[in-house]
C-alpha positions as CSV (number, residue, x, y, z in Angstrom):
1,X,-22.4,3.7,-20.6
2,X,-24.3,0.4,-19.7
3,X,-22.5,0.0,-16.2
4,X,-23.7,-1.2,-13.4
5,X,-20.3,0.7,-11.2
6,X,-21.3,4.3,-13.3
7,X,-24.4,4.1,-11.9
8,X,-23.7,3.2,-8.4
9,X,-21.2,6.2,-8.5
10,X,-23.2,8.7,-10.2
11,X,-21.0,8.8,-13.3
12,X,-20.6,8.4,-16.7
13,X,-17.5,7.0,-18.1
14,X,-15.5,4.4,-15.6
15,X,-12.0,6.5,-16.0
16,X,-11.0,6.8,-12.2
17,X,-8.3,9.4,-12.1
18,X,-5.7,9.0,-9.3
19,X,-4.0,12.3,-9.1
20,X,-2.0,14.5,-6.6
21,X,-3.4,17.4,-8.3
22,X,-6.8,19.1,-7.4
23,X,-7.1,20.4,-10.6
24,X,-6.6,17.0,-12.7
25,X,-9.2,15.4,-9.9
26,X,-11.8,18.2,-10.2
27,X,-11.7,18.2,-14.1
28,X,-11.8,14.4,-14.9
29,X,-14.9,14.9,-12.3
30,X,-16.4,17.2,-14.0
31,X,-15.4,15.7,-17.5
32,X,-17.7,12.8,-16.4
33,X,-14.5,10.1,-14.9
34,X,-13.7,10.1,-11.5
35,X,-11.1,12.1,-10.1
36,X,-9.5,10.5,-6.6
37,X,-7.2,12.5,-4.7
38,X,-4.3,11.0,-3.4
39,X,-3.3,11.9,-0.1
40,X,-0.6,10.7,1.2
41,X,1.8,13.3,1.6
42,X,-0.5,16.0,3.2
43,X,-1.3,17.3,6.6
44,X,-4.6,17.0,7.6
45,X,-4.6,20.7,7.7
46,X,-3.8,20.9,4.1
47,X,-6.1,17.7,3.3
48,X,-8.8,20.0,4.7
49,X,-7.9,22.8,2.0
50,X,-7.5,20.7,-1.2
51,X,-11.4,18.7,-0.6
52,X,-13.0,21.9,-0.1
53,X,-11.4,23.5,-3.5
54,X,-12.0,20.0,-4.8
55,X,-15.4,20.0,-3.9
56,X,-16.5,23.8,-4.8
57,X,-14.6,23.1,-8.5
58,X,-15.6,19.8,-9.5
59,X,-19.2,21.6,-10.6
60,X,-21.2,19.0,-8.0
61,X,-19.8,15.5,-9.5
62,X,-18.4,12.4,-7.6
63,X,-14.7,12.9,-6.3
64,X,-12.8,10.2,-4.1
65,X,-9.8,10.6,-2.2
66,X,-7.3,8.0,-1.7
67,X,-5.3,7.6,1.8
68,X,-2.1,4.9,3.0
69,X,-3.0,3.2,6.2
70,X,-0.9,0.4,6.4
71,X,-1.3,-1.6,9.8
72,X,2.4,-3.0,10.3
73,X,4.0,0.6,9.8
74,X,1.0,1.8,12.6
75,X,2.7,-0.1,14.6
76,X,6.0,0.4,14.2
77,X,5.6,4.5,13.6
78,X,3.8,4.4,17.2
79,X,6.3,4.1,19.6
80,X,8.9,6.1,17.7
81,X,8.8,10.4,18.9
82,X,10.3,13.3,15.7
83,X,14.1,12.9,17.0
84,X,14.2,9.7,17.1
85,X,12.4,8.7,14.4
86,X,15.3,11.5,12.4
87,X,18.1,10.0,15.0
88,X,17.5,6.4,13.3
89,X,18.2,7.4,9.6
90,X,21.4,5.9,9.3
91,X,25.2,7.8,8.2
92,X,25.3,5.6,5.2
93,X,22.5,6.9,3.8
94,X,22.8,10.3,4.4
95,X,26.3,10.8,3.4
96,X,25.1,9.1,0.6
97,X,22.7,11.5,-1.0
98,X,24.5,14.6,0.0
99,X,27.6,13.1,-1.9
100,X,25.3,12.4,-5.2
101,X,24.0,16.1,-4.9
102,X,27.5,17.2,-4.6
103,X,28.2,15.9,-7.6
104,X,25.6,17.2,-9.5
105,X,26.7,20.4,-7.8
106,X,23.5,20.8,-6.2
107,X,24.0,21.4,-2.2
108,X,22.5,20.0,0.3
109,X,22.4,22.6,3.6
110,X,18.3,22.4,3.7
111,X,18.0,18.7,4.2
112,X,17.3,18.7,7.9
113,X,15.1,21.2,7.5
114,X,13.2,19.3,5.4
115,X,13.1,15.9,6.7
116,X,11.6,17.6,10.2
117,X,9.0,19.3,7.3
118,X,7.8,16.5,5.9
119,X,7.4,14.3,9.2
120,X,3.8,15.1,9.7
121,X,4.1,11.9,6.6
122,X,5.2,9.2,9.0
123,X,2.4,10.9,12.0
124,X,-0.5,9.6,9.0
125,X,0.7,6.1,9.1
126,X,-0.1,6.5,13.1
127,X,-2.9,5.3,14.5
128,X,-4.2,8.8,15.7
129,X,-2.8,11.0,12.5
130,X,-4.7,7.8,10.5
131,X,-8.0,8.5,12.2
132,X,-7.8,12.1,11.7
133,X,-7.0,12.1,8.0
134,X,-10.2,9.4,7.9
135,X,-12.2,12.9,10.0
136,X,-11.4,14.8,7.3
137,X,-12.2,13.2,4.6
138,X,-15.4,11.9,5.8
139,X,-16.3,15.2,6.5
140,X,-16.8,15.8,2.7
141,X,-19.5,14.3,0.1
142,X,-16.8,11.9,-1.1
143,X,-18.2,9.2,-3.2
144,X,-15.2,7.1,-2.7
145,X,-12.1,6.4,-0.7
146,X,-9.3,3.9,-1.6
147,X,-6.4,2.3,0.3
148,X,-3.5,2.1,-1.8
149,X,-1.3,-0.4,0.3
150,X,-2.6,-3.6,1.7
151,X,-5.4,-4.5,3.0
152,X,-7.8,-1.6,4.3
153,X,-7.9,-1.2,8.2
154,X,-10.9,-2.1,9.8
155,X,-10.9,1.5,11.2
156,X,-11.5,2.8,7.6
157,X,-13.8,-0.2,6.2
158,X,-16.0,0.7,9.5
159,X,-16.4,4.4,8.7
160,X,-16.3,3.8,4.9
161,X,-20.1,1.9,5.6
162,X,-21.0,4.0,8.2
163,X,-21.1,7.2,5.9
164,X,-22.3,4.7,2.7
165,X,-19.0,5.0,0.7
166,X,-17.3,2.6,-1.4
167,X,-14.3,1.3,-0.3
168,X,-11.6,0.4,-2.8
169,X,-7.9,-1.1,-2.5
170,X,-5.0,-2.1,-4.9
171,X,-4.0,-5.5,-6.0
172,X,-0.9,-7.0,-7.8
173,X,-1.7,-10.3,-7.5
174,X,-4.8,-12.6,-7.1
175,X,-3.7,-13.9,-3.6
176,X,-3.8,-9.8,-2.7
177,X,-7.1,-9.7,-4.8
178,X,-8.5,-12.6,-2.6
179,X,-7.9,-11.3,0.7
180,X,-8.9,-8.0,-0.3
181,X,-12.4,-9.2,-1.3
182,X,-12.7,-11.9,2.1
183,X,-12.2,-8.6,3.9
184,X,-15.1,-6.9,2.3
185,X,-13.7,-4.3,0.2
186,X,-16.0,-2.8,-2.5
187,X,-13.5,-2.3,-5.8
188,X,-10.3,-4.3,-6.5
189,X,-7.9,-2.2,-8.7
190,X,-5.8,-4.6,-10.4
191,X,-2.5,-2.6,-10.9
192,X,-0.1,-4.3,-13.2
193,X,3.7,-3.8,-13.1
194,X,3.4,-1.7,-15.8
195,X,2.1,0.7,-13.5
196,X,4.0,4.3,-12.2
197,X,4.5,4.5,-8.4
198,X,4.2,1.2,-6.0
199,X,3.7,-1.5,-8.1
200,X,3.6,-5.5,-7.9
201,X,5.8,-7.8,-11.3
202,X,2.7,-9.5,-13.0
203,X,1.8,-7.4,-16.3
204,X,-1.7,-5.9,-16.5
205,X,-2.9,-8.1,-19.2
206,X,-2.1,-11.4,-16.7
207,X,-3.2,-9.5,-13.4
208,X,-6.5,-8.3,-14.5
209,X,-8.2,-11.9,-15.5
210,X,-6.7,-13.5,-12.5
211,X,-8.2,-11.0,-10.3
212,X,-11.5,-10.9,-12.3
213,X,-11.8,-15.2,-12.3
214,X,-11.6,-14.3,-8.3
215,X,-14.1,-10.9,-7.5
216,X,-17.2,-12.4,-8.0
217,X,-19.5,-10.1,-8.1
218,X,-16.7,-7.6,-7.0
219,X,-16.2,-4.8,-9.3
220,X,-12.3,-4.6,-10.9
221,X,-10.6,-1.6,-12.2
222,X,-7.8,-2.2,-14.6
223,X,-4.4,0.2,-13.6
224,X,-1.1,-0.3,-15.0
225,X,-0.2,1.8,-18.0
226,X,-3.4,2.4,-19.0
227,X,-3.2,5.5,-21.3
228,X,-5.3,5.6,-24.0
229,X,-8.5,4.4,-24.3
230,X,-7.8,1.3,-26.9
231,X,-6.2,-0.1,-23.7
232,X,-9.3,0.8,-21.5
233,X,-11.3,-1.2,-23.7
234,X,-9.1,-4.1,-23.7
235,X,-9.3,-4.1,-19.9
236,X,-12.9,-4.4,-20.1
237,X,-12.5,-7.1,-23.1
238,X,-10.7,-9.5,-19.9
239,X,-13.7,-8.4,-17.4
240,X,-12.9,-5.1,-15.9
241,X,-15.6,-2.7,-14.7
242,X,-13.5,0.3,-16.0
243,X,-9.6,1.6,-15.5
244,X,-7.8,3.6,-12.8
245,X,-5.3,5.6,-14.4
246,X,-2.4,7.6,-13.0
247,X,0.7,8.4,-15.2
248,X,-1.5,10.1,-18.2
249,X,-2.7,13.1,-16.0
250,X,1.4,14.1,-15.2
251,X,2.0,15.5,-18.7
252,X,-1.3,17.8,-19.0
253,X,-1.2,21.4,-18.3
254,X,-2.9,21.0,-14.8
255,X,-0.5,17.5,-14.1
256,X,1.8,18.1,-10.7
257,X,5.2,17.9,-12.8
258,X,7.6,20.3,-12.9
259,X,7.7,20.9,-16.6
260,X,11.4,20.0,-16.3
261,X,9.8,16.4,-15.3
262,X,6.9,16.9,-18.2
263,X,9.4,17.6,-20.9
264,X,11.4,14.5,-19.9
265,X,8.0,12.0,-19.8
266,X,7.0,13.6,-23.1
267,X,10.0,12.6,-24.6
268,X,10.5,9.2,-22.7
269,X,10.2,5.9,-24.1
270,X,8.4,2.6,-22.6
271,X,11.9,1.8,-21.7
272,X,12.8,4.9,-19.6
273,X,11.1,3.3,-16.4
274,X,12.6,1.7,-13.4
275,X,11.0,-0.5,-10.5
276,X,13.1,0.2,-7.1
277,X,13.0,0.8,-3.6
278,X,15.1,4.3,-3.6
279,X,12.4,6.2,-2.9
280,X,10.0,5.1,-0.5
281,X,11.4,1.8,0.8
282,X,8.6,-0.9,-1.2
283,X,9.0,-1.2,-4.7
284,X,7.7,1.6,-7.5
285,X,8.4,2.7,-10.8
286,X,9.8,5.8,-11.4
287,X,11.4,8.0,-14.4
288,X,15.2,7.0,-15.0
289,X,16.8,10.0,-14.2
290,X,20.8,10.2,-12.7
291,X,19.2,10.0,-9.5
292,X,17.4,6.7,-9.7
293,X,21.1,5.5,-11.9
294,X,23.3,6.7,-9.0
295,X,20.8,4.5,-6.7
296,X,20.9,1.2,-8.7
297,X,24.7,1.3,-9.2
298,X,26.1,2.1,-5.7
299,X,23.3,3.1,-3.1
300,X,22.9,1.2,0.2
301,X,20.2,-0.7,0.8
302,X,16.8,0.8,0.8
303,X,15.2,1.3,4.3
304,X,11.9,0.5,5.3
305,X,8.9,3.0,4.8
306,X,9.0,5.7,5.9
307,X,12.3,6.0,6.5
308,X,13.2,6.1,3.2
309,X,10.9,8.6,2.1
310,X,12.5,10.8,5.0
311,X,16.2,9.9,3.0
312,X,14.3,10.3,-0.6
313,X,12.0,13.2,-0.8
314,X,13.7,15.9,0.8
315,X,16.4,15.5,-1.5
316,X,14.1,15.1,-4.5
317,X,12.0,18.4,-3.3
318,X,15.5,20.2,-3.6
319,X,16.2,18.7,-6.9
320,X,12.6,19.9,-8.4
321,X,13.2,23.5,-7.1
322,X,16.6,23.8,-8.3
323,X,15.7,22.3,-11.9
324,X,13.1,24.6,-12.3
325,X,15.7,27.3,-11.8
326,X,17.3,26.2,-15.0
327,X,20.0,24.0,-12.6
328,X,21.4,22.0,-15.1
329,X,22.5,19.1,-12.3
330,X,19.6,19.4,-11.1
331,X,17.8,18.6,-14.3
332,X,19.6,15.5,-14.9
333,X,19.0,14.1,-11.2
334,X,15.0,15.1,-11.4
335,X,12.3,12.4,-11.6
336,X,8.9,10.9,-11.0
337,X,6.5,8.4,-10.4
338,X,5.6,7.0,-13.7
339,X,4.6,4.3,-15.6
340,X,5.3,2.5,-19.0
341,X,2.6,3.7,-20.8
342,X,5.1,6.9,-20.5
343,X,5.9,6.1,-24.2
344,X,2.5,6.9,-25.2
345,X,2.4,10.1,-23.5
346,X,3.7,12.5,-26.3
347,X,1.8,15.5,-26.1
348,X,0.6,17.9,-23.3
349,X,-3.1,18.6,-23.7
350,X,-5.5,19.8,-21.0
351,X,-7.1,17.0,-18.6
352,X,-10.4,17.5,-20.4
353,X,-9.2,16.7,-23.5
354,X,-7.5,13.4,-22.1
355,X,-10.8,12.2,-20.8
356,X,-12.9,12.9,-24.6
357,X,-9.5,11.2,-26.2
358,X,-9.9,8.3,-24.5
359,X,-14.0,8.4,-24.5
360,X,-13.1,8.4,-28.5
361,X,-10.6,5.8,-28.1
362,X,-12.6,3.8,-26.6
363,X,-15.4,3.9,-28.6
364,X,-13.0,3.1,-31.8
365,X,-11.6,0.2,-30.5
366,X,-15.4,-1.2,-29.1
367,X,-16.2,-0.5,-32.8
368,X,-13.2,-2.2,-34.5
369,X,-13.6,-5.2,-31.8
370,X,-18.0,-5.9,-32.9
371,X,-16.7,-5.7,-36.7
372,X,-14.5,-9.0,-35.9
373,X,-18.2,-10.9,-35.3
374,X,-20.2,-11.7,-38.2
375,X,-23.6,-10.0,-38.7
């Protein structure tokens, strides 16, 4: 393509692919996108293992990886040690979701266990487990690292120029979009509400001409259910440099899922989405499921992050592992991050395939768009 980001990135079609998969990231690399690991929920042990399989699998071709290093939460997570950080989770919560497992009849003995598993989580919004993660994935030839809540930390803007990599952040709104670019970030995504995980209220096709009349010459990536490539090329149409796409990789053969998750997103309608703050504390959009249901109609009010996530996701883990065990409670409670292009996601094909559909896609709907002009 003629575009000015595909060739600063050594790429050749501006699909960014935001995955929690290796595989998905690796493929859409190698398809000729650009797959971006997201990274939140590792340790920087297991960081370490997915970039190198990333990087020996992805056949030599530009990979990013994508990281949460949200100041305020630094400096709350600092002064806080494990227990205390588990010792603040408060009774209303807890008794909350064990009594919504209980009456799915899923139980809910592990859940300590879990929560003090998944802490290393809160240790990467630290300063020091922030800095590590940053070691790590410097250490690798990535062509790209994003910040996917707020404003990048000087920290990682610093060592993002140091090693000559692009930094890129997400924006719901053109007063985000606008600090984002005074600090000196590289790429703006433009994520629209329409968009699966955290996620601002302005629709994509609003959000991604107000950031645009704003970037300058700051490239912008259009996110919020994106899914085919029709939509890609509207993006671009409205002045985007390309699209950063999420929800689409969950339903391929390599997508994260559970396939009792897939089989619910494949037959999921535009409609089966809900923005809340169950799950991580800050507002995302997520599969209705009984769990999200029981959460809207009587849950308390959502902590902060991460202490929400720490109420949240050990529960969900369960959930995933008992549903894929043919639990039919389970089943009903299970969910995940997605967005609303969810109703256009009807079919599970590999992650190649998704990157020549949309590359056709695309091309149609560039093609239908010239025939509109006269000769």
């Amino acid at each position: 393509m003629n575009s000015a980001l595909c060739r600063e990135l050594g790429i050749e079609f501006p699909l960014f692919a935001f995955s929690h998969c290796r595989d998905v990231v690796a493929a859409v690399s190698r398809a000729g996108g650009m797959g971006v690991f997201g990274a939140v929920m590792y340790t920087p042990k297991q960081l370490r293992t997915e970039l190198e399989w990333i990087d020996a699998n992805c056949g030599g071709k530009p990979y990013g990886v994508d990281l949460i290093v949200p100041t305020s939460i630094q400096r709350r997570r600092a002064s806080l040690t494990d227990d205390q950080l588990l010792a603040g989770l408060p009774d209303e919560h807890l008794a909350f979701v064990e009594a919504t497992l209980a009456q799915a009849g899923v139980g809910s003995d592990d859940l300590d266990e879990r929560r003090r598993a998944m802490l290393h989580f809160s240790h990467n919004l630290d300063s020091g487990g922030a800095e590590e993660m940053l070691d790590i994935a410097f250490s690798f030839p990535i062509r790209l690292i994003a910040n996917a809540l707020g404003t990048p930390p000087q920290i990682m803007l610093d060592r993002a120029r140091a090693a000559g990599v692009p930094v890129a952040a997400l924006v719901g709104s053109k007063k985000h979009a606008e600090r984002q670019v005074a600090a000196g970030v590289d790429i703006l995504v433009a994520a629209g509400g329409e968009a699966g995980g955290h996620c601002g209220e302005i629709s994509t096709m609003v959000l991604v001409p107000e950031v645009v009349s704003v970037a300058g010459n700051t490239p912008v990536l259009a996110a919020g259910g994106i899914v085919t490539g029709r939509q890609m090329a509207a993006a671009m149409a409205m002045g985007a440099s390309g699209a950063w796409c999420g929800s689409v990789w969950l339903t391929t053969a390599e997508g994260e899922p559970s396939q009792v998750v897939k089989d619910k997103m494949l037959t999921a309608t535009s409609s089966d989405t809900v923005r809340s703050r169950s799950r991580t504390g800050k507002t995302s959009r997520q599969l209705k499921s009984a769990w999200t249901e029981a959460w809207e109609a009587q849950g308390p009010s959502p902590l902060p992050m991460p202490f929400q996530s720490l109420i949240s996701e050990p529960a969900l883990a369960r959930i995933e592992k008992l549903a894929q065990g043919g639990h039919q409670g389970a089943a009903e409670l299970a969910t995940y991050w997605v967005g609303q292009g969810v109703g256009l996601m009807n079919q599970m094909t590999s992650t190649a395939e998704v990157v020549q559909e949309f590359k056709r896609d695309y091309l149609e709907a560039a093609e239908r768009l010239m025939a509109t002009l006269e000769d």
